[in-house]
C-alpha positions as a Markdown table, in Angstrom:
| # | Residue | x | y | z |
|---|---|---|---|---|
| 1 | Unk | 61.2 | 2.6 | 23.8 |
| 2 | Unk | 64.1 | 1.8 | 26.1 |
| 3 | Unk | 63.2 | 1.3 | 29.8 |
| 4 | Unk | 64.4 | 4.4 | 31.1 |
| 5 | Unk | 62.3 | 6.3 | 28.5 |
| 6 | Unk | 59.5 | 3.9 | 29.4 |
| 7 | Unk | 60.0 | 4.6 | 33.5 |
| 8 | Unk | 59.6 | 8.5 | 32.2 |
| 9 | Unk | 55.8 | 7.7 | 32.0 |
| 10 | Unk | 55.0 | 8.2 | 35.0 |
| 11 | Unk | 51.5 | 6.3 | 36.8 |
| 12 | Unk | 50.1 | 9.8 | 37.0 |
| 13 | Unk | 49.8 | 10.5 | 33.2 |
| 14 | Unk | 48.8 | 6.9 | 32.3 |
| 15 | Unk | 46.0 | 7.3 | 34.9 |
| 16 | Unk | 45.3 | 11.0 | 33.6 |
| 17 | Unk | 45.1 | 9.7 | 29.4 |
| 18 | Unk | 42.7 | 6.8 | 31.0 |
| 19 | Unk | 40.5 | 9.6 | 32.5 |
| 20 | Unk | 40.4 | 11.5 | 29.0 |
| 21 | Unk | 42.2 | 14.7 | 31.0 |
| 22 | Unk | 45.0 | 15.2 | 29.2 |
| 23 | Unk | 45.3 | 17.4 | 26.3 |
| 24 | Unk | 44.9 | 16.6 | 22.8 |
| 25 | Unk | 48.8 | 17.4 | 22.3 |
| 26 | Unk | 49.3 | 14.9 | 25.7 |
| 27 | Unk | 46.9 | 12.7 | 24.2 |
| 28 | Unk | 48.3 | 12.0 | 20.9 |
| 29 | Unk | 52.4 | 12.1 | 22.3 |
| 30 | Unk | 51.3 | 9.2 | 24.7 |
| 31 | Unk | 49.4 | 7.3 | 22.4 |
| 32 | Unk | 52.3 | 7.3 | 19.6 |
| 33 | Unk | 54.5 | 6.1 | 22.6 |
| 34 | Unk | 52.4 | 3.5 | 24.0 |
| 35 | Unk | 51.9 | 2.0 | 20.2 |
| 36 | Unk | 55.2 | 1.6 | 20.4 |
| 37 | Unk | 55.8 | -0.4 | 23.6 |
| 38 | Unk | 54.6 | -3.7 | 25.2 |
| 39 | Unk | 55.5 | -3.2 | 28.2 |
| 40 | Unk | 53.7 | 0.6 | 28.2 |
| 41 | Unk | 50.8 | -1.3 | 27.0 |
| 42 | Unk | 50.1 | -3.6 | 29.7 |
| 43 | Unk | 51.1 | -0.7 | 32.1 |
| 44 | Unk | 48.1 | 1.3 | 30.4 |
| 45 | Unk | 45.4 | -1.2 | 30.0 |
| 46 | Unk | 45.7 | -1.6 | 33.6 |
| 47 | Unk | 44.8 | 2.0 | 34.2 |
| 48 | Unk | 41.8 | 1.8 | 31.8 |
| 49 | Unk | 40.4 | -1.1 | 33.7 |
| 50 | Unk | 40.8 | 0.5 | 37.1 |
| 51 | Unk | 39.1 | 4.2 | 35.6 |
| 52 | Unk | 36.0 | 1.9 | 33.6 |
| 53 | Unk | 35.4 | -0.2 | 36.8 |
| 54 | Unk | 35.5 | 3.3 | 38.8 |
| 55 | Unk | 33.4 | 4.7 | 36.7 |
| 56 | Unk | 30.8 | 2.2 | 36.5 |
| 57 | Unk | 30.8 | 1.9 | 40.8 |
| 58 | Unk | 27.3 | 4.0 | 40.8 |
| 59 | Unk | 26.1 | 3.0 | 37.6 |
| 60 | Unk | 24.9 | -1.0 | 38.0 |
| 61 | Unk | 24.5 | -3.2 | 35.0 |
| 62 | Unk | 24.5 | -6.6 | 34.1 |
| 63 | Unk | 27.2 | -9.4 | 34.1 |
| 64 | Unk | 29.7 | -9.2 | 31.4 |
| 65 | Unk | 28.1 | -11.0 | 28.8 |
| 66 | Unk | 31.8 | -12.4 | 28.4 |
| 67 | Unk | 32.4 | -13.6 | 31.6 |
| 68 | Unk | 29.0 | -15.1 | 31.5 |
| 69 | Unk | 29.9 | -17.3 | 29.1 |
| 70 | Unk | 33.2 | -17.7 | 30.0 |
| 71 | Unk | 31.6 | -19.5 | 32.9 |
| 72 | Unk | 29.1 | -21.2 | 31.2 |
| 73 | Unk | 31.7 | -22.7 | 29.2 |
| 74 | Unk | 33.4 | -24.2 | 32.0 |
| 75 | Unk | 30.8 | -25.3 | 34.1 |
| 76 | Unk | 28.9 | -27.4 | 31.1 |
| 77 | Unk | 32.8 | -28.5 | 30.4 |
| 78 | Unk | 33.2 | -29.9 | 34.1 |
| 79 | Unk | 29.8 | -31.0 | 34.1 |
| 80 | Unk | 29.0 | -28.7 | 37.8 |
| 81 | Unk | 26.2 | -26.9 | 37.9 |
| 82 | Unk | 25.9 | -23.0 | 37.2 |
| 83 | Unk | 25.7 | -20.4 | 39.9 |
| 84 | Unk | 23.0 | -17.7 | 39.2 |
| 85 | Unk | 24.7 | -14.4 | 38.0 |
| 86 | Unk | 24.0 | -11.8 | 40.2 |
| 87 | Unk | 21.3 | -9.4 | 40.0 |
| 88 | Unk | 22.5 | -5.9 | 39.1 |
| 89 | Unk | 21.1 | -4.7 | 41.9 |
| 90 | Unk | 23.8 | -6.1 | 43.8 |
| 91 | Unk | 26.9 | -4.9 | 42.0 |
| 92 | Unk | 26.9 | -0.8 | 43.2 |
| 93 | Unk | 27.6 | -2.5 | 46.6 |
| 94 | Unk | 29.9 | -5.5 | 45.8 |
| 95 | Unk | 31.5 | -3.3 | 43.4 |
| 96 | Unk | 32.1 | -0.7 | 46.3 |
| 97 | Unk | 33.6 | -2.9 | 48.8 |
| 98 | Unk | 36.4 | -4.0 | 46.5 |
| 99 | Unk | 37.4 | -0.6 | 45.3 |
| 100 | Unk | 40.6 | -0.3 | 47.0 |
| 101 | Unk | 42.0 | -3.3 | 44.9 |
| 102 | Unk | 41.1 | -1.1 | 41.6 |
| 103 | Unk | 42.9 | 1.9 | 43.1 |
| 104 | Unk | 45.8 | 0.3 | 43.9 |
| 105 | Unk | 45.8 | -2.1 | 41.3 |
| 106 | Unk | 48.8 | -0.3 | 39.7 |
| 107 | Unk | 50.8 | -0.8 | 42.3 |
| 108 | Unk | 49.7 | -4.6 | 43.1 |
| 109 | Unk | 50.2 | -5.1 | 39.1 |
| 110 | Unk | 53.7 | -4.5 | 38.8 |
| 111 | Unk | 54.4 | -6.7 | 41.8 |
| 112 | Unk | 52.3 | -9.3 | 40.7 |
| 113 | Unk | 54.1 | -9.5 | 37.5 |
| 114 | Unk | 57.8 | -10.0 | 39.0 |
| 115 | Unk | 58.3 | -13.9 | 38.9 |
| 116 | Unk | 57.3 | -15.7 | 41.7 |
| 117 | Unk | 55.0 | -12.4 | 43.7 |
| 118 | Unk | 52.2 | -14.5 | 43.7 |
| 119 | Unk | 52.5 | -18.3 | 45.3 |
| 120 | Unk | 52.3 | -20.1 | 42.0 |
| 121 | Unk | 52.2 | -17.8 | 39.7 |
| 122 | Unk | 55.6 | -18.5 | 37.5 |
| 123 | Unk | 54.2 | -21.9 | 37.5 |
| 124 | Unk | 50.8 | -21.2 | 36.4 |
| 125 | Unk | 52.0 | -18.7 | 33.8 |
| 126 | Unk | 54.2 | -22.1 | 32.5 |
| 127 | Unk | 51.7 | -24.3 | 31.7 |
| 128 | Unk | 48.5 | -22.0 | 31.1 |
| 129 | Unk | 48.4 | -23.4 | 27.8 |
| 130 | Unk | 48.2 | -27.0 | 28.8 |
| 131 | Unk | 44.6 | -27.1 | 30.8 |
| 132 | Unk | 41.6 | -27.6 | 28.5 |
| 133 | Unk | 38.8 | -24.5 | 29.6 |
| 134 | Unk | 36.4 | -25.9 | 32.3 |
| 135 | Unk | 39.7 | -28.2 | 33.8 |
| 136 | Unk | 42.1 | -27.7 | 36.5 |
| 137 | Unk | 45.6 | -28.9 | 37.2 |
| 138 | Unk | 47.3 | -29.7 | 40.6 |
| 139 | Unk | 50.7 | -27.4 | 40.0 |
| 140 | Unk | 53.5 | -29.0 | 41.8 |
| 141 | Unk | 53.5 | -26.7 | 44.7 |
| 142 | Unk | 50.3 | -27.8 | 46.0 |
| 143 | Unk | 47.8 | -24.9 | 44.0 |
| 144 | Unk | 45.1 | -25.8 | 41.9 |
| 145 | Unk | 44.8 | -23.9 | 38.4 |
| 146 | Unk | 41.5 | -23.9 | 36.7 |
| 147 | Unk | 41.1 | -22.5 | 32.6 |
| 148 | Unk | 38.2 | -20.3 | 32.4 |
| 149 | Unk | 37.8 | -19.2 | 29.1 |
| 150 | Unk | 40.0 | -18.5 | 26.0 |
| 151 | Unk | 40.3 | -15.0 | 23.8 |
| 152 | Unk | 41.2 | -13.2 | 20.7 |
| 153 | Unk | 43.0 | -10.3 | 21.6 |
| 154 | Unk | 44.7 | -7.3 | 20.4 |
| 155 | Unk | 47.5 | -8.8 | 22.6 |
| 156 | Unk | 47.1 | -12.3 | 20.6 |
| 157 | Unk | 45.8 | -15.2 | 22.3 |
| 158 | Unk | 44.6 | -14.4 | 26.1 |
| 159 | Unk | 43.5 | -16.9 | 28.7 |
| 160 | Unk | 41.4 | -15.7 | 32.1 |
| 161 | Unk | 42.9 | -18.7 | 34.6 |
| 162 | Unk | 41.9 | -19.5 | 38.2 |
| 163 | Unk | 45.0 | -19.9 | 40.5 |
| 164 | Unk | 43.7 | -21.2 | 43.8 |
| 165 | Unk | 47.3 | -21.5 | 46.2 |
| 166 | Unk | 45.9 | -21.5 | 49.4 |
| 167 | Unk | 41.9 | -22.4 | 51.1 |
| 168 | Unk | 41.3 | -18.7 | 51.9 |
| 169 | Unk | 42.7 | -17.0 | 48.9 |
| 170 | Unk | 42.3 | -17.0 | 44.7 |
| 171 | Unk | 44.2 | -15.1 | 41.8 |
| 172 | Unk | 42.6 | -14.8 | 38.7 |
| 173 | Unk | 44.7 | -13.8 | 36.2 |
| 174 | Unk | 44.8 | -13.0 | 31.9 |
| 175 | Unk | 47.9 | -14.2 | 30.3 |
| 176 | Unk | 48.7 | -13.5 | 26.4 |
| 177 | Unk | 50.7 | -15.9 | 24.4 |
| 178 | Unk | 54.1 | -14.5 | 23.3 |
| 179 | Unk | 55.8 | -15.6 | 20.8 |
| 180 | Unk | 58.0 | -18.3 | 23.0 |
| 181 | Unk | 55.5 | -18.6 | 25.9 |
| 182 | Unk | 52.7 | -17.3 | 28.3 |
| 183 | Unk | 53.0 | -13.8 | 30.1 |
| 184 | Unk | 50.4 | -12.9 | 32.8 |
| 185 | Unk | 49.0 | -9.1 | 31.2 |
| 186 | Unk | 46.8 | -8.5 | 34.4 |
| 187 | Unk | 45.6 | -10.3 | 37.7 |
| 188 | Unk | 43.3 | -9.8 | 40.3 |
| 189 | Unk | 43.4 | -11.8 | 44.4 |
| 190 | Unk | 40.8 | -11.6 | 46.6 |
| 191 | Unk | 39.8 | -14.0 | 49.6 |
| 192 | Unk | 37.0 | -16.2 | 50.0 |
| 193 | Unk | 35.9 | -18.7 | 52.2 |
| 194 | Unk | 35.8 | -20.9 | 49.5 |
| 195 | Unk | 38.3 | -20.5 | 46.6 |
| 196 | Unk | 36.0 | -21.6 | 43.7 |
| 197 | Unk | 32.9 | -19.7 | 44.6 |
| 198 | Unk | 31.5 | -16.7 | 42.6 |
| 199 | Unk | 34.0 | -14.3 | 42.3 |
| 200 | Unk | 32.9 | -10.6 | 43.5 |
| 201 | Unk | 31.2 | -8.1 | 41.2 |
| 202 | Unk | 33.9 | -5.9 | 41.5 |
| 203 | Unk | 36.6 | -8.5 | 40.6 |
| 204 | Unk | 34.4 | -9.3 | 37.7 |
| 205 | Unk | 34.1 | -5.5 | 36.4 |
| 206 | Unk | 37.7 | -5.2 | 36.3 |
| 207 | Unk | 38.7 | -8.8 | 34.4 |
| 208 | Unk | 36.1 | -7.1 | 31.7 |
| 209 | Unk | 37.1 | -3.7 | 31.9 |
| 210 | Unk | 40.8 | -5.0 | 31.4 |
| 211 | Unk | 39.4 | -7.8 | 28.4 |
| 212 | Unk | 37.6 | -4.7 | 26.7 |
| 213 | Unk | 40.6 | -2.6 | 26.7 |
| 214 | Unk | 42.3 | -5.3 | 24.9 |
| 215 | Unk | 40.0 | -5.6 | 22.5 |
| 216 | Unk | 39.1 | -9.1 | 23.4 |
| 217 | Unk | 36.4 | -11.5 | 21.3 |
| 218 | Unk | 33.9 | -13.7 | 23.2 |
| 219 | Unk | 34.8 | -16.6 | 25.1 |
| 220 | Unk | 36.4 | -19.2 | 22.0 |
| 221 | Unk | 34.3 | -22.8 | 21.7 |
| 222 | Unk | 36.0 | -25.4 | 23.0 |
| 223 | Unk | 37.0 | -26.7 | 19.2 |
| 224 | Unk | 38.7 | -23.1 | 18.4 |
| 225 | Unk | 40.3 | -23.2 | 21.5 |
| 226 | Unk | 41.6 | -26.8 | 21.5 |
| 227 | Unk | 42.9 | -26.1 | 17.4 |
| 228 | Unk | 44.3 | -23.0 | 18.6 |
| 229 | Unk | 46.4 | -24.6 | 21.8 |
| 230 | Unk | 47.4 | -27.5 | 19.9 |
| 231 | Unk | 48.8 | -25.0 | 17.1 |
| 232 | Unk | 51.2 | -23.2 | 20.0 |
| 233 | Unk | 52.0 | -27.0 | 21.3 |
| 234 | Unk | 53.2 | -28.2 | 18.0 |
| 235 | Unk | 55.5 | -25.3 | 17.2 |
């Protein structure tokens, strides 16, 4: 699909296929065309997140399972100790003070992916295949990058990174190994007093809304992921 055809799509219908309110006709036309395209993929899976994460603002649960370990990975990795998850009882309200990022998440999306719309992020997006999960790296720019966890993906090969550019503010952002190099698929800023505590419930509910929609595996062990990074570094 060219990118004229692909600018026809408008946010409106993507967020209308995520809600399940188009029509089967709808339905099936859009699905054929987002099979088709990349770029109308990434656009899409950005929608589902935001509608699962809506969705799930009234009904608590549990911490992703994946991010869970994700985390766990990292921290026995670095050798800090873990942070409690929170208890579900939390997560209606943390979840409802960070819904304005998932309703305009479209919009912050598709500036965060132009190079350079986030401090650090062309740089991060470089070398996200170089930092072992459970390490960081001081980017040349002054931010700190920190690998969370590794996937298997619909997408291919899928990283959830911590990009810390500032003392007050953190990205954390999924990027998918392309053929030549790393592409951030999705990312999520907030603010925080400190830049590597918890992130919020509702930042976490849309990394895994975004990871499910993806079709993403469990957090890799650090053997799969170091055979798997040092495959991409010797090609």
């Amino acid at each position: 699909m060219s990118e004229n055809a692909n600018q026809l799509v408008s946010d409106e219908m993507l967020m209308a296929h995520a809600d399940g309110e188009l029509s089967d006709h709808d339905t099936k036309a859009l699905d054929a065309r987002i099979a088709r395209d990349p770029d109308l993929q990434a656009r899409h899976a950005v929608f589902v997140a935001t509608s699962e994460a809506l969705r799930t603002a009234l009904s608590p649960g549990p911490v992703p399972k994946r991010l869970i370990q994700a985390v766990q990975n990292s921290d026995i990795k670095s050798g800090k100790a873990r942070t409690p998850p929170l208890k579900a009882s939390f997560w209606p309200v943390a979840l409802a003070a960070t819904l304005v990022v998932g309703v305009g998440l479209g919009w912050a999306f598709q500036a965060a992916m132009k190079k350079g719309a986030l401090t650090g992020l062309a740089e991060a997006e470089r070398v996200t295949g170089t930092v072992q999960t459970g390490n960081s790296l001081d980017l040349a720019d002054g931010a700190r990058l920190r690998a969370i966890g590794t996937f298997e993906t619909a997408r291919g090969l899928c990283r959830l990174m911590l990009l810390a550019p500032s003392s007050t503010t953190k990205t954390r952002f999924v990027a998918c190994r392309t053929n030549t190099d790393w592409q951030v698929a999705f990312s999520v800023s907030e603010s925080s007093e400190d830049v590597f505590a918890p992130a919020s419930a509702g930042s976490d509910e849309l990394i895994d809304s975004f990871l499910d929609s993806i079709n993403a595996s469990p957090a890799l062990s650090f053997e799969e992921e170091r055979e798997l990074l040092l495959e991409i570094k010797v090609k």
